[in-house]
BAKOLMI-376929 format. One record per residue (C-alpha): residue in one letter; residue number from 0; x, y, z. Coordinates in nm, 4 decimals. Example, Ala and Ser with C-alpha at 12.3 -4.5 7.8 and 13.67 -1.06 7.14 Angstrom:
2
+------+--------+----------+----------+----------+
| kemi | fidren |       px |       py |       pz |
+------+--------+----------+----------+----------+
|    a |      0 |   1.2300 |  -0.4500 |   0.7800 |
|    s |      1 |   1.3670 |  -0.1060 |   0.7140 |
+------+--------+----------+----------+----------+
! end
This chain:
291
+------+--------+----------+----------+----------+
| kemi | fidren |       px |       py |       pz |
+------+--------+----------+----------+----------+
|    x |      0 |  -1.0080 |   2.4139 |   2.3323 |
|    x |      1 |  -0.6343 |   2.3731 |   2.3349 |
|    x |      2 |  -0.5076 |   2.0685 |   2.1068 |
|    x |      3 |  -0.3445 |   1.7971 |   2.3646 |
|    x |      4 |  -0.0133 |   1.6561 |   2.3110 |
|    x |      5 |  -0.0890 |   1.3200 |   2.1115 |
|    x |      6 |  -0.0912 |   0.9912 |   2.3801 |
|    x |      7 |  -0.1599 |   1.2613 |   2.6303 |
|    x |      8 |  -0.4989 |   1.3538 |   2.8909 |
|    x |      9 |  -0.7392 |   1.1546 |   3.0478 |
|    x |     10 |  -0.8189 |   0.9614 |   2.7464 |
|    x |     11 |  -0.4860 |   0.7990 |   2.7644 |
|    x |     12 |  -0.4543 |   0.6985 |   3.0852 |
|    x |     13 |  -0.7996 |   0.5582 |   3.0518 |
|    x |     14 |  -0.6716 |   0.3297 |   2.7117 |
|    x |     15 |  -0.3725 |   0.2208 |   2.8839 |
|    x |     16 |  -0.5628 |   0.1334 |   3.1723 |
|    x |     17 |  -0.7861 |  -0.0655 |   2.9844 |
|    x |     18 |  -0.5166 |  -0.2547 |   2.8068 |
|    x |     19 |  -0.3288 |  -0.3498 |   3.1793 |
|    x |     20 |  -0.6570 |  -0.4242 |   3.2993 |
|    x |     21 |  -0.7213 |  -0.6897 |   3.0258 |
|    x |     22 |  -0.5519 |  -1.0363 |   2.9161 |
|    x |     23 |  -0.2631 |  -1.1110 |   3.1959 |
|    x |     24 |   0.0310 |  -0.9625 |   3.1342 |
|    x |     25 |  -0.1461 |  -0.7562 |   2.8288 |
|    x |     26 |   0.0473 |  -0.3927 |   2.8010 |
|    x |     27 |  -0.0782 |  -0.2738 |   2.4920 |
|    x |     28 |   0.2090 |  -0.0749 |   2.2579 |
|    x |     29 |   0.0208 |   0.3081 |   2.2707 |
|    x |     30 |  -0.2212 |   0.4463 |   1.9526 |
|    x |     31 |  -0.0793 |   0.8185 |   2.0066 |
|    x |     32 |  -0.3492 |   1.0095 |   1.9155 |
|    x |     33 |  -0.5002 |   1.3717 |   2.0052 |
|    x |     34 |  -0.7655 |   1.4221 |   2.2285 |
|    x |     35 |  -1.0997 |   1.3028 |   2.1257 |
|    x |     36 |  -1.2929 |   1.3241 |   1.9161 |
|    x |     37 |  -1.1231 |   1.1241 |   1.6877 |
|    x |     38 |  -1.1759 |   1.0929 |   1.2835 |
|    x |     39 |  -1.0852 |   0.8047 |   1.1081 |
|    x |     40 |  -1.0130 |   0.7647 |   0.7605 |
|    x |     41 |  -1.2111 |   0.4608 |   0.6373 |
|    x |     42 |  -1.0479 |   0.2848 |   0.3358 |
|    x |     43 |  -0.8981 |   0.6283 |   0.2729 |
|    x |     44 |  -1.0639 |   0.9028 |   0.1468 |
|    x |     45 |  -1.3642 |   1.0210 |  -0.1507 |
|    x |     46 |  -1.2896 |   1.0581 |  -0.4288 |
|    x |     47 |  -1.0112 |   0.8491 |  -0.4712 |
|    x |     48 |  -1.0856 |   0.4528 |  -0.4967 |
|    x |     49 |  -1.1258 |   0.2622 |  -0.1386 |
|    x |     50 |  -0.7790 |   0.1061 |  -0.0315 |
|    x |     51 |  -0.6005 |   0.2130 |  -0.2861 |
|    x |     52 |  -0.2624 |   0.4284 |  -0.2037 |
|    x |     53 |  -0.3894 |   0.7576 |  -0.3506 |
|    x |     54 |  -0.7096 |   0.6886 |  -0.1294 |
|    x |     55 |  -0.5162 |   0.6515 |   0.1508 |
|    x |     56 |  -0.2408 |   0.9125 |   0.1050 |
|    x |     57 |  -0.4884 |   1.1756 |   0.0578 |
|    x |     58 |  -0.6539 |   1.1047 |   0.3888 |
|    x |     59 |  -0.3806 |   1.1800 |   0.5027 |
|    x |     60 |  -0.3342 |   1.5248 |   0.3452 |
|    x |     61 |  -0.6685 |   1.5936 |   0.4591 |
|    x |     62 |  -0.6281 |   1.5792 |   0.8472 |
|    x |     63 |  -0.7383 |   1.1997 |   0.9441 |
|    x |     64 |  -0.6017 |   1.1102 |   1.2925 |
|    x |     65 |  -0.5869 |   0.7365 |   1.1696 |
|    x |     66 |  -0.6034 |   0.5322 |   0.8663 |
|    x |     67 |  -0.8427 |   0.2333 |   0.8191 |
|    x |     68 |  -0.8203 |  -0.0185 |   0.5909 |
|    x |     69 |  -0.8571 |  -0.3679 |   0.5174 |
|    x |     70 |  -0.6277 |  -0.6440 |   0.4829 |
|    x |     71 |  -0.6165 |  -0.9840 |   0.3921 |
|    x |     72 |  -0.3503 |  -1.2787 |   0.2583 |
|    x |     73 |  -0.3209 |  -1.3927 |  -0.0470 |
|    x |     74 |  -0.2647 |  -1.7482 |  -0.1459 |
|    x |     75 |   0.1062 |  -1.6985 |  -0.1123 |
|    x |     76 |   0.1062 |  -1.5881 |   0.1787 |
|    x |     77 |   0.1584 |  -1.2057 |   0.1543 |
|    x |     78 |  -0.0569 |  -0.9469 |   0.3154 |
|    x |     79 |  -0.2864 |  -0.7297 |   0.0981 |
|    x |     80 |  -0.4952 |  -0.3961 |   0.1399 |
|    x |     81 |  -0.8462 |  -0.5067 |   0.0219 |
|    x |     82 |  -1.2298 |  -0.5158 |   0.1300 |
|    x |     83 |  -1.4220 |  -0.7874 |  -0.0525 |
|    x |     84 |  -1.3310 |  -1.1399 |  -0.0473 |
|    x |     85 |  -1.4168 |  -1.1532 |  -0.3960 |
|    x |     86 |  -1.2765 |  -0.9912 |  -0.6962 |
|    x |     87 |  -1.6322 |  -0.9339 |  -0.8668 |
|    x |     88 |  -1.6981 |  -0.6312 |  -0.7676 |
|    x |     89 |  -1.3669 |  -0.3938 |  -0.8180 |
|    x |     90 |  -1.2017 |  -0.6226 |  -1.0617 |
|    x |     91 |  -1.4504 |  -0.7812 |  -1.2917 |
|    x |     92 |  -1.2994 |  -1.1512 |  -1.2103 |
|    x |     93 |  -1.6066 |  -1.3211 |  -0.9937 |
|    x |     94 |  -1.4321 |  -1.6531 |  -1.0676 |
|    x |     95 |  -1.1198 |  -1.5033 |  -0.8171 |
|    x |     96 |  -1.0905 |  -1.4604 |  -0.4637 |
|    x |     97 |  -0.8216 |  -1.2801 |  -0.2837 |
|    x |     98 |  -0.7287 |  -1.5530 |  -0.1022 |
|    x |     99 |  -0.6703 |  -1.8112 |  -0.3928 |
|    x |    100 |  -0.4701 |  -1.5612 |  -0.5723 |
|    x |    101 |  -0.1158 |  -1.5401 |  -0.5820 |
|    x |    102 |   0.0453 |  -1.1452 |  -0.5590 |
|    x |    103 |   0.1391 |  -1.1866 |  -0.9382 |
|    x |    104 |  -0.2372 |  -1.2029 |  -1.0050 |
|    x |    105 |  -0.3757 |  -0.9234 |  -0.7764 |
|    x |    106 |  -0.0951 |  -0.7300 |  -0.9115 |
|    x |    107 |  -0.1998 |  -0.7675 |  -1.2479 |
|    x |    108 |  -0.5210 |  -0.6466 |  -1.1831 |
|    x |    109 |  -0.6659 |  -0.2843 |  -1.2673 |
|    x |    110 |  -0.9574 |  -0.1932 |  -1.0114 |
|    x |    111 |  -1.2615 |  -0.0023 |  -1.1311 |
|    x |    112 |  -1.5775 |   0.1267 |  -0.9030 |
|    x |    113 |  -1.8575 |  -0.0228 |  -1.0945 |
|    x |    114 |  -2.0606 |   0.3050 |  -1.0494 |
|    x |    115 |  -1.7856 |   0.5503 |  -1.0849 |
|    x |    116 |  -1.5242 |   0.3943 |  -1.3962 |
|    x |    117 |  -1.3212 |   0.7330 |  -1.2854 |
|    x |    118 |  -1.2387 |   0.5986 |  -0.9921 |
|    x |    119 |  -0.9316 |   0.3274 |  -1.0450 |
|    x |    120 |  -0.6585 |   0.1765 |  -0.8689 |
|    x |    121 |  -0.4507 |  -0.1340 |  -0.7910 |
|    x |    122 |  -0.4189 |  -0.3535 |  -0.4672 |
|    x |    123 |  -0.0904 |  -0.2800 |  -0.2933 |
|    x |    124 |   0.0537 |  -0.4717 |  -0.0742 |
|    x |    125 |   0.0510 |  -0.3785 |   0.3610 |
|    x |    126 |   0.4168 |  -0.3332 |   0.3356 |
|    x |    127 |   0.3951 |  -0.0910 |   0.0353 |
|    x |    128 |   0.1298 |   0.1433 |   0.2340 |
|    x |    129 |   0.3236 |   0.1407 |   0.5562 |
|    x |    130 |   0.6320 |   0.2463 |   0.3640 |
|    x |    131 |   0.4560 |   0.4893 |   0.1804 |
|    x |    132 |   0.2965 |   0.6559 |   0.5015 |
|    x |    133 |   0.4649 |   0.9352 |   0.7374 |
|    x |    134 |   0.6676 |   0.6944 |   0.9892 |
|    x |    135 |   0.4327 |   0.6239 |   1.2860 |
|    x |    136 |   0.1337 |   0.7647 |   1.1208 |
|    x |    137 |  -0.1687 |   0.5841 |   1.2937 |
|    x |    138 |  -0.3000 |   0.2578 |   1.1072 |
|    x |    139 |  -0.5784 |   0.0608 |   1.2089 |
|    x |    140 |  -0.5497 |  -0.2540 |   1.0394 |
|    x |    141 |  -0.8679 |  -0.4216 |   1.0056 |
|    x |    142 |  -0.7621 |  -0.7909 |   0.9529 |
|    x |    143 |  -0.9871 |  -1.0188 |   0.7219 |
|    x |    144 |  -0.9954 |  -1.4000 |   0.7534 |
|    x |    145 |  -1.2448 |  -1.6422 |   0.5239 |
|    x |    146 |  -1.0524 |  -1.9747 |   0.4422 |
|    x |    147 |  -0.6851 |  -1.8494 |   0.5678 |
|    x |    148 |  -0.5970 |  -1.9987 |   0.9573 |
|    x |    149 |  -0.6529 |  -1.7270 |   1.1702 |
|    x |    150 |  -0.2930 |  -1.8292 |   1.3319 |
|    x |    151 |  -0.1585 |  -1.7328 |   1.0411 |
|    x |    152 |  -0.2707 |  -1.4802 |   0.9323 |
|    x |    153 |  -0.1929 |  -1.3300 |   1.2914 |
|    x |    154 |   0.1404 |  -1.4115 |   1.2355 |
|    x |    155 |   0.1844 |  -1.2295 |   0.9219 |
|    x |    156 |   0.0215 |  -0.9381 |   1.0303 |
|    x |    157 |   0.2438 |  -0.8960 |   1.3562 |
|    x |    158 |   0.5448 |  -0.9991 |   1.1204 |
|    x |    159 |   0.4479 |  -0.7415 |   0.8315 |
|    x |    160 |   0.4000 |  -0.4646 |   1.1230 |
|    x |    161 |   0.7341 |  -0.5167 |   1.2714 |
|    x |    162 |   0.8409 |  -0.2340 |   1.5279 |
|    x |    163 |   0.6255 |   0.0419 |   1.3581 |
|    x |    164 |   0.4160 |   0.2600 |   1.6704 |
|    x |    165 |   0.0786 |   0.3487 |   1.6279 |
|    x |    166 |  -0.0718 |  -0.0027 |   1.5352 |
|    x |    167 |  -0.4216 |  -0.1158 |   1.6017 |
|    x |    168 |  -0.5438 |  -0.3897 |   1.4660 |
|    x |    169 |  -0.9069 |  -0.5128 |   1.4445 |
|    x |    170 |  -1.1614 |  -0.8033 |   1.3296 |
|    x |    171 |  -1.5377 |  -0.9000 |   1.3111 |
|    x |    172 |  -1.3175 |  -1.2516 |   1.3783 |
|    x |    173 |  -1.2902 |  -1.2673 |   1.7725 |
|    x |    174 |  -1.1012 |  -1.6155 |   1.7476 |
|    x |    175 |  -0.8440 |  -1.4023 |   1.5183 |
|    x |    176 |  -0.7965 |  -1.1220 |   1.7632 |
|    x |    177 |  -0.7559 |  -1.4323 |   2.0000 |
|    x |    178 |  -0.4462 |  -1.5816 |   1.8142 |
|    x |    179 |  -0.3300 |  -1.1850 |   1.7762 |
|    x |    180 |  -0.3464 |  -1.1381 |   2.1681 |
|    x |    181 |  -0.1912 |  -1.5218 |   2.2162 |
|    x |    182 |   0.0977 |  -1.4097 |   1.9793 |
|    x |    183 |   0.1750 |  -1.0961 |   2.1540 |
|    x |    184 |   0.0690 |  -0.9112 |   2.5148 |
|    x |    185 |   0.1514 |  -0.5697 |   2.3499 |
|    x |    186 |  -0.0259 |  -0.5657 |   2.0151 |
|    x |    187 |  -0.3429 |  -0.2761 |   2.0245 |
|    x |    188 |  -0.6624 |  -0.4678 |   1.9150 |
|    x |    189 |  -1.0356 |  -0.3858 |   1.8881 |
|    x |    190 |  -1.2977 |  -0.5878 |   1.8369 |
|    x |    191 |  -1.5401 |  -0.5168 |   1.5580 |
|    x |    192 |  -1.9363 |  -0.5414 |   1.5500 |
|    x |    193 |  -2.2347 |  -0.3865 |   1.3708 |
|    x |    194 |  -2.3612 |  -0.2594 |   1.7189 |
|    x |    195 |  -2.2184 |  -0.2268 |   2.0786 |
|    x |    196 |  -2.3461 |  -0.4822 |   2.2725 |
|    x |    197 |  -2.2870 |  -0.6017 |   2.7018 |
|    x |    198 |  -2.0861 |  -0.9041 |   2.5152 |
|    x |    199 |  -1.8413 |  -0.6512 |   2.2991 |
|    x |    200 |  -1.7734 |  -0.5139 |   2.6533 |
|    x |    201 |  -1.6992 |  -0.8545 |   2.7658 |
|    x |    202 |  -1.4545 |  -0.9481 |   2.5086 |
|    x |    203 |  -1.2724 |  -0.5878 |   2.4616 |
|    x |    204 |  -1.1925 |  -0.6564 |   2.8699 |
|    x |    205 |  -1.0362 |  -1.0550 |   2.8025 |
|    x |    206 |  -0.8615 |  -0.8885 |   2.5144 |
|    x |    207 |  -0.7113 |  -0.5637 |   2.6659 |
|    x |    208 |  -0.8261 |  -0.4204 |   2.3813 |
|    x |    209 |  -0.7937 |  -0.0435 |   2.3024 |
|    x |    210 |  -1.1029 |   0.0357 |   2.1611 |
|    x |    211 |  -1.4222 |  -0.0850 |   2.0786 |
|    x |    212 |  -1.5521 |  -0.0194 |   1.7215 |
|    x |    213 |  -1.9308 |  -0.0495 |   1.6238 |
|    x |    214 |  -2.1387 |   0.0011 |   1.3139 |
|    x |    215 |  -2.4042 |   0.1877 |   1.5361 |
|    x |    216 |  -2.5852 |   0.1457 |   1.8450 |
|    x |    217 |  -2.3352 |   0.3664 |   2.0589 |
|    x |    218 |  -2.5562 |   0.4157 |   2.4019 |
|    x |    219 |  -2.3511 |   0.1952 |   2.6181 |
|    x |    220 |  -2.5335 |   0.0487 |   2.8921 |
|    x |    221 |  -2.3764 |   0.2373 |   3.2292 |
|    x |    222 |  -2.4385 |  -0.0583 |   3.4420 |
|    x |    223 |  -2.1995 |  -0.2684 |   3.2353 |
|    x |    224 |  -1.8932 |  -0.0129 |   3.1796 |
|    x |    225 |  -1.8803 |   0.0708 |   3.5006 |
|    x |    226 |  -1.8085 |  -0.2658 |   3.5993 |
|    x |    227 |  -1.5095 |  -0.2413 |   3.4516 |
|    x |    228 |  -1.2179 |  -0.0842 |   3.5800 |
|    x |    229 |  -1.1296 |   0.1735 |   3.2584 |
|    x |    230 |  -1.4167 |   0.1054 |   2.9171 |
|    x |    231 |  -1.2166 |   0.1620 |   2.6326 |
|    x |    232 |  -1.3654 |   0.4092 |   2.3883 |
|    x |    233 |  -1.5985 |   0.3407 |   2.0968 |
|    x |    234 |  -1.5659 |   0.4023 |   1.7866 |
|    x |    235 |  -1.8449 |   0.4412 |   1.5242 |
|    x |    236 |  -1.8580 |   0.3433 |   1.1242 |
|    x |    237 |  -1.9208 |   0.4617 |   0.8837 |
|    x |    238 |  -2.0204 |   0.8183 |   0.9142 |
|    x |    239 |  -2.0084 |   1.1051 |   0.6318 |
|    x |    240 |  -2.3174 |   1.2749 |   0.8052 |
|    x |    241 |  -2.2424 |   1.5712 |   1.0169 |
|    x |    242 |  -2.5570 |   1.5981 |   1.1707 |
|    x |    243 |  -2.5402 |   1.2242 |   1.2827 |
|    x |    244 |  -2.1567 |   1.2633 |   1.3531 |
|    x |    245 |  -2.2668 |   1.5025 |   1.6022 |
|    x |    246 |  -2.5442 |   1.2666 |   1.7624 |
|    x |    247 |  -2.2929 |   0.9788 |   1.7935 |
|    x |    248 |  -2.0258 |   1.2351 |   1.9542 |
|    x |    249 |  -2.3109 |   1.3615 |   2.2422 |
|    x |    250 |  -2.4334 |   0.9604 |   2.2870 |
|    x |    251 |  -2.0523 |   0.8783 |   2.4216 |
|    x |    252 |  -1.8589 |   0.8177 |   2.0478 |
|    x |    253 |  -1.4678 |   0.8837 |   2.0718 |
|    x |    254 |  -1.3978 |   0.8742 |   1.7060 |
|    x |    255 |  -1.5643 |   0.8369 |   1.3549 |
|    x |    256 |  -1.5031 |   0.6205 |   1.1151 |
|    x |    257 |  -1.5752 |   0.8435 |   0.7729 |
|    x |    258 |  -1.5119 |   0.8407 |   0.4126 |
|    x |    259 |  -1.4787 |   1.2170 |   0.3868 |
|    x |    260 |  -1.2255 |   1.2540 |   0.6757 |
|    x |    261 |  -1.1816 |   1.6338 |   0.5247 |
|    x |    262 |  -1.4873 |   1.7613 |   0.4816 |
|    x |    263 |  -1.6423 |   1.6218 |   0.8018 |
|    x |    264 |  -1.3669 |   1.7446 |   1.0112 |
|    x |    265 |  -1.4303 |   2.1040 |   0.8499 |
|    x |    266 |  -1.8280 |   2.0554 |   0.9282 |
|    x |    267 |  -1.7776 |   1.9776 |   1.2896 |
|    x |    268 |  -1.5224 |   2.2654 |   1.3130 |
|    x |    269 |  -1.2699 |   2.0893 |   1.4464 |
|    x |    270 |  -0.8549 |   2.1320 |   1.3340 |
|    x |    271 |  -0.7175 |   1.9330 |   1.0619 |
|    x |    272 |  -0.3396 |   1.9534 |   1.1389 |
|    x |    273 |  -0.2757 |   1.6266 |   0.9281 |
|    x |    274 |   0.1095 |   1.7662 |   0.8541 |
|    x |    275 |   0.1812 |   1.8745 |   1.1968 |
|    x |    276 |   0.0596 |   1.4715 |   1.3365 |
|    x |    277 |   0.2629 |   1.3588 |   1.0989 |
|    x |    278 |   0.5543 |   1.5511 |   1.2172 |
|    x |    279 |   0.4775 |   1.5335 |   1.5643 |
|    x |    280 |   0.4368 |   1.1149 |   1.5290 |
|    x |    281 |   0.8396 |   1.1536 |   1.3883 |
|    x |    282 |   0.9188 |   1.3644 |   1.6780 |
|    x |    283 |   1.0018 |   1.6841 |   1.5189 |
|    x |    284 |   0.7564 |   1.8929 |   1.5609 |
|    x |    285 |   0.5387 |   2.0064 |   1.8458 |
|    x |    286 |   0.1425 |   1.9623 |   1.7991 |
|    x |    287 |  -0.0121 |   2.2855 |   1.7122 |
|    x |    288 |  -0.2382 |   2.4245 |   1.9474 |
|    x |    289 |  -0.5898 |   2.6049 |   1.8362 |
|    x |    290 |  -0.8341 |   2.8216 |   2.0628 |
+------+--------+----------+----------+----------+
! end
C-alpha cells in the first residue's frame, strides 16, 4: 500500500471534521500525520531512559510518527518533561515533588532507573526538546496537573508551544483540557482514559478533540460513534506486543502508543521513514512511497 501524503486521505478529513464538529467555533490546528496505522513513541524509546532527550531523539531515528511524553510545571513556573509526580522513583529524593521544585533543583538532579542503573538521564525542560526536535516533528504533549491550577498550567503550555504545527496535547484531567479548549479554539487535544468508554465519546465531541487515547478496551460501541457526525480515532497505550498490536489494529485502533517504536514497526512490517517525516514536516522533501 502506497504511503499517503502526511494530513492527507480519509483519515484527515474525518479528524478535521471531528474538530469543526466539536466546541463552537473549535478548528483544530492539523496533527499531519501518514495514513494509519499510527505508532507512537511513548516517553521515547528502549533503551534509553523515559523522557529523557536521548530517549526521545532516538525515537525519532527509529521511525515514530509522533512523540509522547509527559509534562508538568515546576514551582517556578517552567514547563518540564517528566512522568511521576514524585522524585522517588528516578531521582532518589522521595522528600521532592516536581511541582515544589524550582528548575535549579530538577536541573541538578541525575536520573537513574532503579532496575536498570545503565539507564540515566536528566529532566529537560519542554522548550529544550522542542528545539532539539526536527521543526514540526509531531509531539503529543501529555499535560500533568496535581497541585498546579489547571488555568495555568494551560497557559504555559499554549505559551511554551508557540506557533510550532503538529501539536496535540492530552490529559487524564478533563477540567485541564477544558481551560486548554477555553484558551484557544485551535489547539489539538485528546482526552486520556484507561479504557474507551460512551462518556470519552461524549467529551472528545464538547472538546473537538482529535483523538481519543485509551489504555485498552478499544471495541467502540457502534451505536454511540455513529451518533456522531465524524469519531475521532483511538489510540491505544502502551503496546510493545506485536501480536496484541495487531488485535488492537483489527478491533478499530488508529495508532499505538509503544516503547519500542522501532522494533514494533519492523514486526508489523510496516515503513519506518522517520528521516523522510522529518523532512517532509519542513517541507523539503516528498514522503516516500512503499509497495
Amino acid at each position: 500500500m502506497a504511503r499517503a501524503t502526511p494530513g492527507a486521505g480519509v483519515g484527515a478529513s474525518r479528524r478535521s471534521a471531528a474538530c469543526a464538529a466539536g466546541a463552537r467555533g473549535t478548528r483544530c490546528r492539523p496533527v499531519r500525520l501518514p495514513a494509519p496505522p499510527w505508532i507512537f513513541a511513548h516517553r521515547g524509546a528502549l533503551p534509553r531512559l523515559e523522557n529523557t532527550l536521548p530517549a526521545l531523539l532516538l525515537a525519532v531515528e527509529e521511525g515514530a510518527d509522533l512523540l509522547e511524553f509527559d509534562v508538568q510545571s515546576t514551582a517556578d513556573g517552567v514547563l518540564v518533561v517528566h512522568h511521576d509526580f514524585g522524585l522517588g522513583r528516578l531521582a532518589g529524593r522521595p522528600d521532592l515533588a516536581v511541582e515544589d521544585a524550582t528548575l535549579a533543583e530538577l536541573a541538578a538532579l541525575e536520573l537513574r532507573h532503579p532496575e536498570h542503573p545503565e539507564r540515566t538521564g536528566r529532566i529537560p525542560t519542554l522548550a529544550a526538546l522542542l528545539a532539539a526536535l526536527p521543526a514540526g516533528f509531531p509531539v503529543n504533549i501529555e499535560l500533568k496537573v496535581n497541585r498546579c491550577a489547571p488555568g495555568r498550567l494551560a497557559e504555559l503550555a499554549l505559551e511554551t508551544a508557540g506557533e510550532r504545527q503538529n501539536v496535540l496535547f492530552s490529559s487524564f484531567d478533563s477540567a485541564l483540557l477544558g481551560e486548554l479548549r477555553r484558551r484557544s479554539a485551535t489547539a489539538s487535544v485528546a482526552p486520556l482514559a484507561k479504557r474507551w468508554t460512551p462518556g470519552m465519546e461524549r467529551l472528545g465531541a464538547t472538546l473537538g478533540a482529535w483523538s481519543l487515547h485509551v489504555g485498552g478496551g478499544v471495541a467502540r460501541a457502534e451505536a454511540a460513534a455513529a451518533t456522531l457526525p465524524a469519531a475521532p480515532p483511538l489510540a491505544v497505550y502502551t503496546v510493545n506486543d506485536a501480536a496484541r498490536a495487531r488485535a488492537l489494529l483489527a478491533q478499530g485502533a488508529a495508532g499505538l502508543f509503544t516503547d519500542r517504536p522501532g522494533g514494533l514497526r519492523a514486526e508489523l512490517g510496516t515503513p519506518g521513514d522517520s528521516g523522510v517525516l522529518s523532512s517532509t514536516y519542513r517541507g523539503t522533501r516528498a514522503p516516500r512511497r512503499s509497495a
